[in-house]
N, C-alpha and C positions, 0 to 999 in steps of 0.2 A: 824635451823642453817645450814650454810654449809661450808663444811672443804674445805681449800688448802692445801696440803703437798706438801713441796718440796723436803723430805729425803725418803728411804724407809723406814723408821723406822717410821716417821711421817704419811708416808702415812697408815702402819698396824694399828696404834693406832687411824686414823680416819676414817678407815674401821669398826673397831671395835668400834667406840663409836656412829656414826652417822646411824640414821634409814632405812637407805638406801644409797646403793650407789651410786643412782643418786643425793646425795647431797653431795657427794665426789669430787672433783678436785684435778689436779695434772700435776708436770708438768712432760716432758720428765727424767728427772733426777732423778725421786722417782721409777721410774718402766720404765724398757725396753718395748722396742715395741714388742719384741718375747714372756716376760712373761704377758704384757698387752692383745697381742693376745689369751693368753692361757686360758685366767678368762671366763666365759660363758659370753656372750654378758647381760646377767640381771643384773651380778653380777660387773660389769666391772665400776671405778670411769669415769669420763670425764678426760679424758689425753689431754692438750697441748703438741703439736709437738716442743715444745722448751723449753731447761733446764729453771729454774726460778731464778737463783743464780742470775744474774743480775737484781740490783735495777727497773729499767724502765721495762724490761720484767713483772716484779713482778705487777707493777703498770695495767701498759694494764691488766694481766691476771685479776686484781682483778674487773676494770672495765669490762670484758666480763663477768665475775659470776654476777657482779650487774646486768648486762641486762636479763641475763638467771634468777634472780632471783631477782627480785627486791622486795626492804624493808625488806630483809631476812641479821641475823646478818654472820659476816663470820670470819671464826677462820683461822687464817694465823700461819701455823705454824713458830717458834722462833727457832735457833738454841742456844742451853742452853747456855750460859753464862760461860765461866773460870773462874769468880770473885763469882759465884752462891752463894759460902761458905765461901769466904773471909768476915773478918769483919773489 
């Protein structure tokens, strides 16, 4: 499996669940360029140099992980819902 985050928060919870970092993605907006710099180069996801909030961005990004990975499933992270507990 490989993770996109587009939050920081998204991006820690698929650092920590995916076997490696290099099956991490992410866009500019989930980690700065100073604290991406600062992760040791083994440790470090694949960062797009452009935020992911925008629909079409999101789409290209997902097309470039299929090519870096192709037939591999990919988990896009979701911004939770307001309505998550309404009934």
């Amino acid at each position: 499996m490989v993770y996109l985050a587009i939050t920081p928060a998204g991006l820690a919870e698929a650092m920590s669940a995916a076997p490696s970092p290099s099956t991490v993605w992410c866009g500019a907006d989930a980690i700065s360029d100073d604290a991406y710099q600062a992760i040791p180069v083994g440790g470090r996801p694949t960062r797009f140099i452009y935020d992911l909030g925008d629909r079409f961005l999101l789409d290209d990004a997902v097309g470039t992980i299929r090519e870096h990975h192709p037939g591999k499933v990919i988990w896009i992270e979701a911004p939770a819902s307001s309505n998550a507990d309404a009934s």
